[in-house]
C-alpha positions in Angstrom: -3.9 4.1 11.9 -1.1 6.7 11.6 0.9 7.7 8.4 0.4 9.4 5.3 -2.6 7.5 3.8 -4.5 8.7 7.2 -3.9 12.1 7.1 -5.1 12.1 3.5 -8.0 10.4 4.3 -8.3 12.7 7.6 -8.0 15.8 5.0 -10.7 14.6 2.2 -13.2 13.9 4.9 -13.1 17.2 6.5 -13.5 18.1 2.6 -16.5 15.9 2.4 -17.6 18.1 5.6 -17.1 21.1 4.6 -19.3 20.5 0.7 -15.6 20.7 -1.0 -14.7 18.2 -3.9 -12.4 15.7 -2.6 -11.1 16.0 -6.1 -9.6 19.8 -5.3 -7.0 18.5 -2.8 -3.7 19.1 -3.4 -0.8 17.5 -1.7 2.8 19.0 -1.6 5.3 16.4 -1.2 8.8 18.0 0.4 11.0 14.5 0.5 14.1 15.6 2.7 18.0 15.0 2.1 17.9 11.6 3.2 14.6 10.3 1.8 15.6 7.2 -0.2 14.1 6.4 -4.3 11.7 3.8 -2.1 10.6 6.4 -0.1 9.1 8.3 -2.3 8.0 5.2 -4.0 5.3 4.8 -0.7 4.2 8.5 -1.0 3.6 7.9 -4.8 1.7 4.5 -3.5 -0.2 6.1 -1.0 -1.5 8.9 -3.5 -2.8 6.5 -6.0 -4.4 4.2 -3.3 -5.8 7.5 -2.1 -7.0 8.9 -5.5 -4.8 12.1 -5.1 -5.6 14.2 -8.0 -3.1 16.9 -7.4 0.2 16.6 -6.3 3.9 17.9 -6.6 7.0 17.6 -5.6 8.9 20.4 -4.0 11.9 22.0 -1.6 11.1 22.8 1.6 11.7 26.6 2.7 14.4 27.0 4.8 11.4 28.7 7.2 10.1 25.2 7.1 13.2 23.1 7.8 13.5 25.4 10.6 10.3 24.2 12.0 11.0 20.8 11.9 14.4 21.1 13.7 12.5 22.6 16.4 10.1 20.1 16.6 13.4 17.6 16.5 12.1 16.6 12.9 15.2 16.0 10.7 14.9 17.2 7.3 
């Protein structure tokens, strides 16, 4: 399965892995200009069904949006 709840659970098994607290990950979440109130709604359900400790919201860089464009991402 693809989409945010897989690539948590992707990231706090290669924590498990590696001896790190699954507790210690944190997860930046950089909504972009056309990201609706529901879509953050499904982040914010993903890191609860994911017991996400840490998390906050931010702007992405314009060094990131630039990445994305190239990669055809919109942000």
């Amino acid at each position: 399965s693809h989409g945010l709840g897989a690539l948590i659970r992707e990231k706090q098994a290669a924590m498990d892995r590696a001896g790190r607290q699954r507790r210690d990950l944190m997860l930046i979440i950089q909504p972009g200009k056309g990201a609706s109130y529901g879509d953050l709604v499904k982040i914010l359900d993903e890191v609860l069904i994911n017991q996400v400790h840490h998390y906050a919201l931010a702007d992405a860089t314009p060094g990131e949006k630039a990445r994305l464009l190239a990669k055809g991402i919109i942000f």
